[in-house]
C-alpha positions, 0 to 999 in steps of 0.5 A: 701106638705110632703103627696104629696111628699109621694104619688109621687110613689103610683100616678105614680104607678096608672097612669102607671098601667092605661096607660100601665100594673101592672109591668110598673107599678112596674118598674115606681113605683121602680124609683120614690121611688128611686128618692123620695130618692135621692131628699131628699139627694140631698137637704141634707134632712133627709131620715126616718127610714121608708123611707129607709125601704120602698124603701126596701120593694118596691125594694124587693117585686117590684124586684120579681115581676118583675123578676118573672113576677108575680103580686102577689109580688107587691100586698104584699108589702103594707101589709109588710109595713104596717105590718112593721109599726104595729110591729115597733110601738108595739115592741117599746111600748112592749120591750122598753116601748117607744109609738115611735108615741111620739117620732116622733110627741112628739116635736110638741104636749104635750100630756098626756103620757096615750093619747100618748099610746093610739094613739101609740096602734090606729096607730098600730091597723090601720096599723095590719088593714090595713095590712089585708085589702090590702090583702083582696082587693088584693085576692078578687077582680081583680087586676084594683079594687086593684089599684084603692084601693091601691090610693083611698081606702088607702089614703081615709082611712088614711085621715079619721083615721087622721081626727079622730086622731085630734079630739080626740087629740084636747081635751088633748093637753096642752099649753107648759109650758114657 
C-alpha cells in the first residue's frame, strides 16, 4: 500500500503527460505531491525527512519548469533526488558513522552490523546509479521514452534491487533475542 501511495504522483504524471503535455504533467504532478502531504497530516501521520524533500525538489525544479516553460527542470528532479538519497546515505555513514538505512529499517530487522553497512553502501550505489541513468535517458532519448522510464523503467529496477535486497538479507537475519 505504502509503494502505492508513493507512486500516486509519478502515476498521475504519466497519465497526464499521456493525455495532455510535459508541463500538465508537472502541474498535476506538483499538486498530488502536495496532496500526498497534506493526506498524511490530515490522518495525523508522519511525514518523512524524505517526504518533505521531495515535495521540495518537485515544487522546485517543477516550478521552473513550468515558470520557464523548459522541460529540462523536470527532467533533473529525479536525479537531484536521487542524488539526495545517495549523499544523505553516505554523509551518514562518512561523518557520523551511522548506516541511516539501519536507522530506518533497524526496528524491523536484526541484522549484523557488517551487513548493515553493506546494504547502506548498495542503496547508496543504486541511488548515485540511478541518479546517472535518469540523466542518461533524459539527454539521450525523446522525452516520451524518458516518461515511460521515469514509471516503468525506475519502478522496475527498484522492485529488482529490492528483491535482490532480500535475498541477500534473508541469510543473516537473526531471531530477536527474548
Amino acid at each position: 500500500m505504502k509503494l502505492l501511495f508513493d507512486l500516486f504522483p509519478i502515476l498521475l504524471f504519466f497519465v497526464a503527460y499521456k493525455l495532455v503535455d510535459i508541463y500538465a504533467a508537472t502541474a498535476v504532478a506538483i499538486a498530488a505531491s502536495f496532496a500526498q502531504i497534506g493526506w498524511l497530516k490530515l490522518r495525523s501521520r508522519p511525514v518523512e525527512p524524505m517526504q518533505w524533500a521531495g515535495l521540495a525538489i518537485i515544487a522546485v525544479f517543477g516550478g521552473l519548469t513550468l515558470l520557464w516553460q523548459d522541460e529540462t527542470f523536470i527532467k533533473w528532479k529525479p536525479t537531484v533526488l536521487y542524488g539526495l538519497f545517495a549523499a544523505v546515505l553516505g554523509g551518514g555513514r562518512l561523518f557520523f558513522g551511522r548506516d541511516l538505512i539501519k536507522a530506518a529499517m533497524g526496528s524491523q530487522l536484526v541484522l549484523p552490523d557488517p551487513v548493515w553497512r553493506k546494504l547502506n553502501l548498495a542503496w547508496m550505489l543504486f541511488f548515485a546509479v540511478m541518479a546517472v541513468l535518469n540523466l542518461a535517458v533524459a539527454y539521450g532519448f525523446s522525452t516520451d521514452t524518458w516518461v515511460s522510464f521515469k514509471l516503468f523503467g525506475t519502478l522496475g529496477l527498484t522492485l529488482a534491487f529490492v528483491v535482490a535486497q532480500a535475498f541477500y538479507v534473508s541469510r543473516f537475519i537473526e531471531e530477536e533475542k527474548p
